[in-house]
SELOTOR-632975 format. One record per residue (C-alpha): residue in three letters; x negated, y negated, z. Coordinates in steps of 0.25 Angstrom, whole numbers, always signed. Layout:
SELOTOR-632975
+--------+-------+-------+-------+
: residu :    xx :    yy :    zz :
+--------+-------+-------+-------+
:    ALA :     X :     Y :     Z :
...
+--------+-------+-------+-------+
//
This chain:
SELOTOR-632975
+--------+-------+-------+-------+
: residu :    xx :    yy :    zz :
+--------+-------+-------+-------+
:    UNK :  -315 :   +41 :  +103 :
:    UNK :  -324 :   +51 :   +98 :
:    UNK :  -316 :   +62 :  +107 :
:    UNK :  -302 :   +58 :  +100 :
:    UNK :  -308 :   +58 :   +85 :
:    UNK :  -311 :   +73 :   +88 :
:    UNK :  -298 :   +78 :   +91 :
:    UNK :  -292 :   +69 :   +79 :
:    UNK :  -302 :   +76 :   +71 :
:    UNK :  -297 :   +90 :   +77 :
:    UNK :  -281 :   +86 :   +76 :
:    UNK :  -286 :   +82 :   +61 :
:    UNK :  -292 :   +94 :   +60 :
:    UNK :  -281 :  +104 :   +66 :
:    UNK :  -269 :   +96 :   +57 :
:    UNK :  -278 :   +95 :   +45 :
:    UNK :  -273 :   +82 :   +43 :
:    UNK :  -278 :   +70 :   +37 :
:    UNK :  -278 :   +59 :   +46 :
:    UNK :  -266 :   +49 :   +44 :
:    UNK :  -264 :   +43 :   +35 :
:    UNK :  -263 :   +53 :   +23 :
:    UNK :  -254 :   +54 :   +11 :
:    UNK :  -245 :   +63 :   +18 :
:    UNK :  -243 :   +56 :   +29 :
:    UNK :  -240 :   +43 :   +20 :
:    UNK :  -229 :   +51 :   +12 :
:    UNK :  -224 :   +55 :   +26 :
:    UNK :  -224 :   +42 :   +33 :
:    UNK :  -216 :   +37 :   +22 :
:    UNK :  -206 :   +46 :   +22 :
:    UNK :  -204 :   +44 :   +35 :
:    UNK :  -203 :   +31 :   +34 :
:    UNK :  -192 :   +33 :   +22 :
:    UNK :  -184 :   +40 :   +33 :
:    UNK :  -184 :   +31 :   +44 :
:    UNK :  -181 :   +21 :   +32 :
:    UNK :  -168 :   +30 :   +29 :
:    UNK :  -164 :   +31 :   +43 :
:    UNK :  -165 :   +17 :   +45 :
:    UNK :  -155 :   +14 :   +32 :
:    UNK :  -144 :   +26 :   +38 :
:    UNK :  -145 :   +18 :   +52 :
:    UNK :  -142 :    +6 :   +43 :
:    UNK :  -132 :   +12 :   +36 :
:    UNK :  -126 :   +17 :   +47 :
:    UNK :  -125 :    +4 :   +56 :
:    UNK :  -118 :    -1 :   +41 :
:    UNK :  -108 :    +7 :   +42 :
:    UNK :  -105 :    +4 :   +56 :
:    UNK :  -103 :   -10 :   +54 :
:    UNK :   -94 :    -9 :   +42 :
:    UNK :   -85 :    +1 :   +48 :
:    UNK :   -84 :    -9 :   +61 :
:    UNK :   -81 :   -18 :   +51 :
:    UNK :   -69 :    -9 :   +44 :
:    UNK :   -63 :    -7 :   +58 :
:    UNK :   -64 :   -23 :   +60 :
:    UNK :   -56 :   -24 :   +47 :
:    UNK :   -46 :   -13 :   +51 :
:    UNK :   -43 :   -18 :   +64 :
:    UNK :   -40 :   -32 :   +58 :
:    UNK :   -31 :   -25 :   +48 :
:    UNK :   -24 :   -17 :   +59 :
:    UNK :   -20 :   -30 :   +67 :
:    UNK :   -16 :   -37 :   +55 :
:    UNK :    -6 :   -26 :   +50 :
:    UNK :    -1 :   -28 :   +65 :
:    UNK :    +0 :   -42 :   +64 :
:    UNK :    +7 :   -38 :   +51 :
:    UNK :   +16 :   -28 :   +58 :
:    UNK :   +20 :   -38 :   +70 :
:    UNK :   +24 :   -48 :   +59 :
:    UNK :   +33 :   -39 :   +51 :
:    UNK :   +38 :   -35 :   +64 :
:    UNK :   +41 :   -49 :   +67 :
:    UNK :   +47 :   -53 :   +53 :
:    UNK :   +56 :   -42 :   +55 :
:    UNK :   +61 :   -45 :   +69 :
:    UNK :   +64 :   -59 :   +63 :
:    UNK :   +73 :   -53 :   +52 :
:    UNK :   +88 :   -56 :   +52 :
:    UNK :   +98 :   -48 :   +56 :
:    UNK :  +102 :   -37 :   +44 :
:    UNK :  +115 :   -41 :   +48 :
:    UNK :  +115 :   -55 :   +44 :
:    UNK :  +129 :   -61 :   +39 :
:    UNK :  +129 :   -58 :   +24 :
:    UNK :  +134 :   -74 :   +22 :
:    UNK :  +120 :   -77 :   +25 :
:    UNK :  +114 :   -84 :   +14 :
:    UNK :   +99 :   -80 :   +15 :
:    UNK :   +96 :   -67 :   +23 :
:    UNK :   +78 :   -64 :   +24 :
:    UNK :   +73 :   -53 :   +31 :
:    UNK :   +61 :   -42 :   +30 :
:    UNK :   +60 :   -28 :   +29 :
:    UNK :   +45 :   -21 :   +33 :
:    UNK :   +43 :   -12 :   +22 :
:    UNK :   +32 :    -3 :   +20 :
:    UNK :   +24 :   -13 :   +32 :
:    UNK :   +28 :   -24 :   +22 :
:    UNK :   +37 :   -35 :   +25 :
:    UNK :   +47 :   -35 :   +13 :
:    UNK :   +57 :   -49 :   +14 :
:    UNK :   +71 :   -48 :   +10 :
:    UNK :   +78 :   -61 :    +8 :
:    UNK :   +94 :   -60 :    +3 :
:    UNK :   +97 :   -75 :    -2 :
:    UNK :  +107 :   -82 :   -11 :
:    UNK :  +104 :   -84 :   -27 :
:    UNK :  +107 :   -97 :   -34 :
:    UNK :  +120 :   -90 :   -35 :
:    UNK :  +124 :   -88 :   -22 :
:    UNK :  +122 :   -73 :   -21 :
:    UNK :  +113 :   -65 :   -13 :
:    UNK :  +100 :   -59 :   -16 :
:    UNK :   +90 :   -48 :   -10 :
:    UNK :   +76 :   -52 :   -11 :
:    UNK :   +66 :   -44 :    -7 :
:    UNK :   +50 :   -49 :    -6 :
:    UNK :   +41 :   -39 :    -4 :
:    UNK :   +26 :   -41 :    -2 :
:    UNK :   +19 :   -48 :   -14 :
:    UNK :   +11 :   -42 :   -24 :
:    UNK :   +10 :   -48 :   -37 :
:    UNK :   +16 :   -40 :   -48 :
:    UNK :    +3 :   -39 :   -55 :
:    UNK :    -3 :   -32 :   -42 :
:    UNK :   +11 :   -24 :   -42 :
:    UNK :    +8 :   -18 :   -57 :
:    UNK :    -6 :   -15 :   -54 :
:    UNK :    -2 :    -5 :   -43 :
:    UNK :    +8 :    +4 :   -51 :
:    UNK :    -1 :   +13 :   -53 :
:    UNK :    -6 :   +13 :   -39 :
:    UNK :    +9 :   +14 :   -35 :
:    UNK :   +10 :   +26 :   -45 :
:    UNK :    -4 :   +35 :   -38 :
:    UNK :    +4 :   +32 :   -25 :
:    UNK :   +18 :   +37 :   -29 :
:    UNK :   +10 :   +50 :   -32 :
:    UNK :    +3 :   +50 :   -21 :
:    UNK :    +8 :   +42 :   -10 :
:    UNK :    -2 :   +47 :    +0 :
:    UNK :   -11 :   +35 :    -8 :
:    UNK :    -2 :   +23 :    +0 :
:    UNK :    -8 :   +28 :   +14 :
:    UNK :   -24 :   +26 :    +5 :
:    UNK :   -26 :   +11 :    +9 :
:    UNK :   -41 :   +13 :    +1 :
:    UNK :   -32 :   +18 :   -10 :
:    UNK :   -22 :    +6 :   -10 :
:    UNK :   -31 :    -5 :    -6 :
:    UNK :   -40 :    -3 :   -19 :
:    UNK :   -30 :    +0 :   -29 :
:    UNK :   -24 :   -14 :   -22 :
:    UNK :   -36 :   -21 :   -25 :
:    UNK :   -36 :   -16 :   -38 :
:    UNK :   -22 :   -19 :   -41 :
:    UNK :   -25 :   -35 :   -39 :
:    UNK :   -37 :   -38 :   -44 :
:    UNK :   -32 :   -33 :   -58 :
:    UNK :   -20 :   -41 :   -57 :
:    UNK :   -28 :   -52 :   -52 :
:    UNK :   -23 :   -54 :   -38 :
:    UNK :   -29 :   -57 :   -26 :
:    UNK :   -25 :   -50 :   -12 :
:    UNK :   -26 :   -51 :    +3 :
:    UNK :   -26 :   -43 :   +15 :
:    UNK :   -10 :   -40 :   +16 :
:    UNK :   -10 :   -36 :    +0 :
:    UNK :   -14 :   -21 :    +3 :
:    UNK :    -1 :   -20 :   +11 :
:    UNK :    +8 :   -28 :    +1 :
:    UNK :    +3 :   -17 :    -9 :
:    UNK :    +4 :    -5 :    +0 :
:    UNK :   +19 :    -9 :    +0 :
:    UNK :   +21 :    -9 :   -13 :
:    UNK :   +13 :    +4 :   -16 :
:    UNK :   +22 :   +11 :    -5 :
:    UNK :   +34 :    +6 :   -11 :
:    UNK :   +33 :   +11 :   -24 :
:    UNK :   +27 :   +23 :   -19 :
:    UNK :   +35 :   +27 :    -6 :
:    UNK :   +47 :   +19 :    -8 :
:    UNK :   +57 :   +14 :   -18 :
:    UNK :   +49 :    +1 :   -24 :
:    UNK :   +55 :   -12 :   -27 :
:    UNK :   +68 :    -7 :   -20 :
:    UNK :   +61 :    -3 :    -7 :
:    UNK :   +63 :   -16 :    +2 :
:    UNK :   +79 :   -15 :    -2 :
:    UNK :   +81 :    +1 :    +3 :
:    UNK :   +73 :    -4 :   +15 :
:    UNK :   +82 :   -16 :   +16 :
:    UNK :   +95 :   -11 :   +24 :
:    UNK :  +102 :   -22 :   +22 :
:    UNK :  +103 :   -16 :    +7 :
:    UNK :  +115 :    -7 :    +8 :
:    UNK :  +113 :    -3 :    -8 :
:    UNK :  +105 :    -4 :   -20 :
:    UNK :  +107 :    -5 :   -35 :
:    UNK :   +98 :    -5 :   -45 :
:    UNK :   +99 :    -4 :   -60 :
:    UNK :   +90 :    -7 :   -70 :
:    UNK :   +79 :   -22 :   -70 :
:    UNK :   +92 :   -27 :   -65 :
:    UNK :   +90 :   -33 :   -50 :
:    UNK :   +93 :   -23 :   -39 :
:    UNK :  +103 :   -27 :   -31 :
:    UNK :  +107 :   -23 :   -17 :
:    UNK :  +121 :   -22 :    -8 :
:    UNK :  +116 :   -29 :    +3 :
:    UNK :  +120 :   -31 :   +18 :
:    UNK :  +134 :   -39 :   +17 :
:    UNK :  +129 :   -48 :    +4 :
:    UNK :  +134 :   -38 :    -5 :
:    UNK :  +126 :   -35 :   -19 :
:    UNK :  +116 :   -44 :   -20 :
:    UNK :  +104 :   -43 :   -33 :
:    UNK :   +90 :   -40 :   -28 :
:    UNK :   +75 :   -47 :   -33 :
:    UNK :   +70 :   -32 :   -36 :
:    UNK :   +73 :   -26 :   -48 :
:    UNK :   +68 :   -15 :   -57 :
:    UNK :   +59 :   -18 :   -70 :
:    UNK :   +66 :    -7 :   -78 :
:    UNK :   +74 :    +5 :   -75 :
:    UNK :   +60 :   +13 :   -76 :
:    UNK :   +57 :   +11 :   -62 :
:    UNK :   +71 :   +13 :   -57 :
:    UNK :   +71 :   +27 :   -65 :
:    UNK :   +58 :   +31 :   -55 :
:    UNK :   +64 :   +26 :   -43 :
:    UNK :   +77 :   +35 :   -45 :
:    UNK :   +69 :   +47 :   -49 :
:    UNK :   +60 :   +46 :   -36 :
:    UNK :   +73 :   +45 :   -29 :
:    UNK :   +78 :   +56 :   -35 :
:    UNK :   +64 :   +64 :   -34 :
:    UNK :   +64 :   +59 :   -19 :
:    UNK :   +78 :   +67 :   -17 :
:    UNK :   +77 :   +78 :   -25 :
:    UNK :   +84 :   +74 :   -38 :
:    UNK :   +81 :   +73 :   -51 :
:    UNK :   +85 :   +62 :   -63 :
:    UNK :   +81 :   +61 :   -76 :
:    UNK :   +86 :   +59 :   -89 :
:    UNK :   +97 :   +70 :   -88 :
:    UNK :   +99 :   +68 :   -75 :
:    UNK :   +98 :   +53 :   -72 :
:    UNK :  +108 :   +50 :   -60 :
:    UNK :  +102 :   +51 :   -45 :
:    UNK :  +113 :   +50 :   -34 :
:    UNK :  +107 :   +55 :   -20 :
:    UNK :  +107 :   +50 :    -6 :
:    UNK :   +93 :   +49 :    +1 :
:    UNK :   +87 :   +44 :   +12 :
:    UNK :  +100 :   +37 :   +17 :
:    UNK :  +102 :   +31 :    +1 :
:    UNK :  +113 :   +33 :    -9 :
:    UNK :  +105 :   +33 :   -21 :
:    UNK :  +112 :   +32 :   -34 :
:    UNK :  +102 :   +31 :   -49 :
:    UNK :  +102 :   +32 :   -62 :
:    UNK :   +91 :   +33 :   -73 :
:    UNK :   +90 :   +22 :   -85 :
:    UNK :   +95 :   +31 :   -97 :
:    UNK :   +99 :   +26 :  -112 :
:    UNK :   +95 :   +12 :  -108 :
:    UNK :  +102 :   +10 :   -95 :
:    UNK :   +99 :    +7 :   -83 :
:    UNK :   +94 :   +13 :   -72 :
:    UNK :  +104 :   +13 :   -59 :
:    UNK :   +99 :   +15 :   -44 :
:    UNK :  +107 :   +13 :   -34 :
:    UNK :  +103 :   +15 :   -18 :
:    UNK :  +115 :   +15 :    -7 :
:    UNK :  +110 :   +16 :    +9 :
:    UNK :  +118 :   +25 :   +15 :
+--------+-------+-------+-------+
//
């Protein structure tokens, strides 16, 4: 013992340090242990973040193998459709058109009068949900790139029905992905009849209700109409900007062929009304 207390003494005396513990050794120890304190929170931190991103590719998956459930069905529903070449004399003729990953019904039935009409039934939304996303519709139809954002659509959905008070589910951000696209990409309230090729024209004039030449029924009123002649005077003008024309006040008659259509317009001016007309070729 005696032995070892000298060459204690000697390291002692070679370091000139007191022996431990001192001050500075305290103030050492406990920075130390801040430090294996801080390295133990990023290894927590890190096995967080793990766990929440196992859990995002969980949710994922699930959402990849509804959309192809989602897929099948459409696919299905489609398969089941009648024959577009149904005899005209039919009463009721149904069938649905996959627009934008959407089914979108059509249903041709007969009025208390006897004569035909063209339904269309798109995915719901309520109306309120619908006006709360015009503005949203009108950042997109500047910059369409924002319909492939699915943060930026989801959040301004969410948005959209909790002011107007509604509730939503899990198919609700694809219901309202149609609608942005649309009004954005397409040609709005008018879409699910240029898809519809049973629809040989279109005619379109004012808040009176579209109406269509279809198949062999002949000219049968629509369910769609405009509000005003407002929103008719913006589609013709994006036609007319899509082709390379130009309407205005001075200038107010578009007549071109596009995209295998024969589209016939006219602006409201002096308190008429405004005339759109869309033949397939």
């Amino acid at each position: 013992m005696k032995e070892e207390q000298e060459i204690i003494t000697r390291i002692l005396d070679i370091t000139k340090k007191s022996a431990y513990p001192t001050k500075e050794t305290t103030y050492l120890a406990t920075f130390l242990d801040a430090c294996f304190h801080i390295e133990e929170k990023k290894i927590l931190d890190k096995q967080r973040e793990e766990r929440l991103q196992q859990e995002l590719k969980r949710v994922q998956e699930q959402e990849r193998r509804r959309q192809q459930l989602e897929e099948q069905r459409l696919k299905s529903i489609e398969m089941a459709a009648p024959i577009p070449q149904a005899p005209a004399q039919l009463d009721k003729k149904e069938y649905v058109l996959n627009i934008y990953k959407n089914p979108v019904g059509i249903l041709v039935e007969k009025d208390q009068q006897g004569k035909h009409e063209y339904h269309v039934i798109e995915p719901h939304i309520p109306q309120r949900v619908l006006d709360q996303l015009e503005p949203i519709i009108k950042k997109a139809q500047e910059k369409p790139t924002l319909l492939d954002d699915e943060n930026f659509i989801e959040k301004n959905m969410i948005r959209a029905f909790e002011n107007a008070k509604e509730k939503y589910d899990a198919t609700t951000t694809r219901k309202v992905k149609y609608f942005l696209t649309r009004d954005t990409l397409g040609t709005g309230i008018i879409d699910p009849i240029i898809y519809d090729e049973n629809v040989r024209e279109i005619y379109i004039e004012g808040n009176k209700p579209i109406e269509v030449l279809y198949s062999n029924y002949g000219r049968i009123k629509t369910n769609i109409r405009y509000k005003d002649n407002e929103k008719i005077n913006q589609l013709i003008s994006r036609l007319a900007k899509e082709t390379n024309k130009v309407v205005n006040k001075d200038n107010p008659i578009l007549d071109v062929a596009f995209a295998g259509l024969k589209i016939e317009g006219t602006l409201s001016l002096g308190g008429t009304n405004s005339r759109l007309t869309i033949k397939r070729l």
